[in-house]
C-alpha positions as CSV (number, residue, x, y, z in Angstrom):
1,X,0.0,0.0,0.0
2,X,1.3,3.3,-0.9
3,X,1.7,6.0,2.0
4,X,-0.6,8.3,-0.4
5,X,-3.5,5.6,0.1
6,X,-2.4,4.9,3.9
7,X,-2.1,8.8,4.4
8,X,-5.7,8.8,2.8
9,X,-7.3,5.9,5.1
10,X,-5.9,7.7,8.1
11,X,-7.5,10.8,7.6
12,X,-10.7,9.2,6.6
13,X,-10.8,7.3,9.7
14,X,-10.2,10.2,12.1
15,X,-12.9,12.2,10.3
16,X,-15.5,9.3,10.5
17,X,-14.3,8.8,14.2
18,X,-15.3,12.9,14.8
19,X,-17.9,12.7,12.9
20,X,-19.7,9.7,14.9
21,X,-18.3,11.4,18.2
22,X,-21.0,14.7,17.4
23,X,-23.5,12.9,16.3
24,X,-23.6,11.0,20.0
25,X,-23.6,14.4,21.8
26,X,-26.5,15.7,23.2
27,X,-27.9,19.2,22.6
28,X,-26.4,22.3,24.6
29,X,-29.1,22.9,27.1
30,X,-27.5,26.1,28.5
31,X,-23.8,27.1,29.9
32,X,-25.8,28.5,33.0
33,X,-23.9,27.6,36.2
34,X,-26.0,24.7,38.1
35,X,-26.8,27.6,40.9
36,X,-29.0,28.8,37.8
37,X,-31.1,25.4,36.9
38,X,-34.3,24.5,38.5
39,X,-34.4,22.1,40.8
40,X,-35.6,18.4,40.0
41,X,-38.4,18.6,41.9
42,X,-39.9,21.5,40.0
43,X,-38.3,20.3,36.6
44,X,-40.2,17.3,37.1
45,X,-43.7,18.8,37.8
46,X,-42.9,21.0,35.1
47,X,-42.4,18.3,32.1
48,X,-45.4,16.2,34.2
49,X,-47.8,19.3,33.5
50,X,-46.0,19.5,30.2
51,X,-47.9,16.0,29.5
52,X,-45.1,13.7,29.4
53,X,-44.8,10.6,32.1
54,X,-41.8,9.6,32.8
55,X,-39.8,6.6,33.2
56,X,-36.3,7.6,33.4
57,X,-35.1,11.3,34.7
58,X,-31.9,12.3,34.7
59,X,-28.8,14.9,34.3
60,X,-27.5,14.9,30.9
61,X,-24.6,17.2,30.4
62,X,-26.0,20.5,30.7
63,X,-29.7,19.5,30.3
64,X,-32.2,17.9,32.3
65,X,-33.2,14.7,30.0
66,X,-36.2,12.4,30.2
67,X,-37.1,8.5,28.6
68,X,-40.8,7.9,28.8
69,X,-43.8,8.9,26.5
70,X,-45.8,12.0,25.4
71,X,-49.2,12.7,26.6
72,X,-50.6,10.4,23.5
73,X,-48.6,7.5,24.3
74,X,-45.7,7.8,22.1
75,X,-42.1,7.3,23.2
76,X,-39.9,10.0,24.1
77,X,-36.9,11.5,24.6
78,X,-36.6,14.8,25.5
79,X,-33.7,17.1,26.1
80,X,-34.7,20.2,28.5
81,X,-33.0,23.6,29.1
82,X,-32.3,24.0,33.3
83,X,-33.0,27.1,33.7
84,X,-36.4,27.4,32.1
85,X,-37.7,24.2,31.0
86,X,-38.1,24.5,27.3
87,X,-37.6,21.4,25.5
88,X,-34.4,21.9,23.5
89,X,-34.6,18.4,21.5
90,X,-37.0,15.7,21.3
91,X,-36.8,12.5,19.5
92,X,-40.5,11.1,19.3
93,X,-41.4,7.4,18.5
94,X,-44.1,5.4,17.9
């Protein structure tokens, strides 16, 4: 193999390997300090009178994230800002 096609290889497996890394990463919530974010128990009556019911709640980065379904059954997750609760990303199933 040449070093022209190793050279080649190389650099597409480092871009691939960057690529895939962002794709992983969740949205940026906020850069709010954590003094700033609501606090789980309001967050979480929040997204409840948002519709959504929850199986999994948790700190993702700087969002608050959820797993569980919307308020017509379909499967969620949703990415929330902190500081005040908009939804920043949601992926929603069937």
């Amino acid at each position: 193999m040449s070093f022209t096609r190793t050279a080649c290889s190389a650099l597409f497996l480092t871009t691939l390997l960057a690529a895939s890394g962002s794709a992983i990463a969740g949205p940026k919530c906020t850069s709010e300090p954590k003094e700033k974010w609501l606090t789980e128990e309001a967050m979480k009556a929040k997204i409840a009178d948002m519709g959504y019911k929850v199986k999994t709640f948790k700190v993702s980065g700087p969002c608050y994230e959820i797993y569980g379904w919307t308020k017509d059954g379909k499967k969620a997750e949703v990415y929330f800002n902190p500081v005040d609760g908009s939804v920043t990303k949601a992926e929603i199933g069937d």
